[in-house]
N, C-alpha and C positions, 0 to 999 in steps of 0.2 A: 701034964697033958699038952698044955703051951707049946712045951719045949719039941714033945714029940711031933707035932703038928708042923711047927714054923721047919722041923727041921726035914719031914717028908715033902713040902714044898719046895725047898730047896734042891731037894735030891728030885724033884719032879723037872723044875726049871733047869736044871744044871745037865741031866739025863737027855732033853729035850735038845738043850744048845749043843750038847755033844752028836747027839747023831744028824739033828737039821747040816753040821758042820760037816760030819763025813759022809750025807749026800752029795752035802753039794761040793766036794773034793773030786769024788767019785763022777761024778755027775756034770761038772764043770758047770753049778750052776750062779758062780760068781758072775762068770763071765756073760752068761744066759740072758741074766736078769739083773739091771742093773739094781734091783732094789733089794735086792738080796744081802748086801752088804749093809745096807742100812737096816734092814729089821735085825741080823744078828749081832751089830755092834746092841741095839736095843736091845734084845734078848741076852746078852753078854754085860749089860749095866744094869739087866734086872739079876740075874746070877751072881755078879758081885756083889749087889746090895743086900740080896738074901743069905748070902755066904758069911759075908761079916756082920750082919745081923745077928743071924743062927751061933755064931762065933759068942757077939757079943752077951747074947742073952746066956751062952752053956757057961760060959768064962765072969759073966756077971761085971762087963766091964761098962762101970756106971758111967763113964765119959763120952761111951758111945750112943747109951741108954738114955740116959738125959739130954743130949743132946745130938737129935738123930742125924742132922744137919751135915755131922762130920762125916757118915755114911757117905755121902754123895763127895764128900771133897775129897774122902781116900777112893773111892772108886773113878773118881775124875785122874787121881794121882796113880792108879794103876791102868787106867786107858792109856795113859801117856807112856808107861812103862810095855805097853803092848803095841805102841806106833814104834817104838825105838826098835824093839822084837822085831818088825816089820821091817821095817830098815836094815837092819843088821843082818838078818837074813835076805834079805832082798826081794821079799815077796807083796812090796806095798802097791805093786802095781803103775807105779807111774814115778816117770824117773825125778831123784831128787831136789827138790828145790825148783820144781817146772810149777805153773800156777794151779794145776791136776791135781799135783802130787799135795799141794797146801790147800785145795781145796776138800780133797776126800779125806787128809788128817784131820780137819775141822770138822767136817758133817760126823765122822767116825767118835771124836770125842762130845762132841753134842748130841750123837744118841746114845753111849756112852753112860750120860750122865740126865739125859731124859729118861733112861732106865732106871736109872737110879731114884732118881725123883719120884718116880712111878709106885714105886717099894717105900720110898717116905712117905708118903700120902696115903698109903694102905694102911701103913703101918701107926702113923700118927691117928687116924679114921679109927684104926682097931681097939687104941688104949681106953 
């Protein structure tokens, strides 16, 4: 039942950050609101902590299990892997290496990984 559960939330949050995301593509509401980018990097750290969660708990991978902590450092290490995506594609918004550009890679992986933390504290709460 656990398993069913942890993993319908996931598909709830993940369903959620997908279409909030292709509003506001649609919608231009990046640009609209500047806060916009901040709640879905949030919503995008809660998603990957519930993903590899859900992972971990179907996969029974005890390293993540016991110690949920690493949750948050691989979702930190996949934010960073999605500022590079940014870059690379060139859709980060503000030109390379400008004080903009280092300041919104920063905010991006601090909420990032306050989503994540978010999903640690539910989840440590729940055992």
């Amino acid at each position: 039942m656990r398993n069913i559960k942890i993993s319908a939330i996931t598909i709830l949050f993940s369903t959620l950050l997908y279409y909030l995301h292709k509003l506001a593509l649609d919608n231009h509401l990046y640009m609209q609101f500047w806060f916009y980018d901040i709640m879905m990097h949030f919503l995008g750290g809660v998603c990957v902590a519930l993903l590899l969660y859900c992972m971990a708990v179907f996969f029974n991978c005890r390293f993540l299990l016991n110690k949920l902590s690493q949750i948050i450092i691989l979702t930190f290490i996949i934010g960073v892997f999605w500022e590079l995506f940014e870059v690379y594609y060139k859709i980060a918004g503000h030109p390379l290496n400008s004080w903009a550009y280092k300041l919104d890679t920063t905010k991006d992986l601090i909420m990032d990984t306050l989503g994540s933390v978010l999903v640690w504290i539910i989840v440590k709460n729940k055992k």
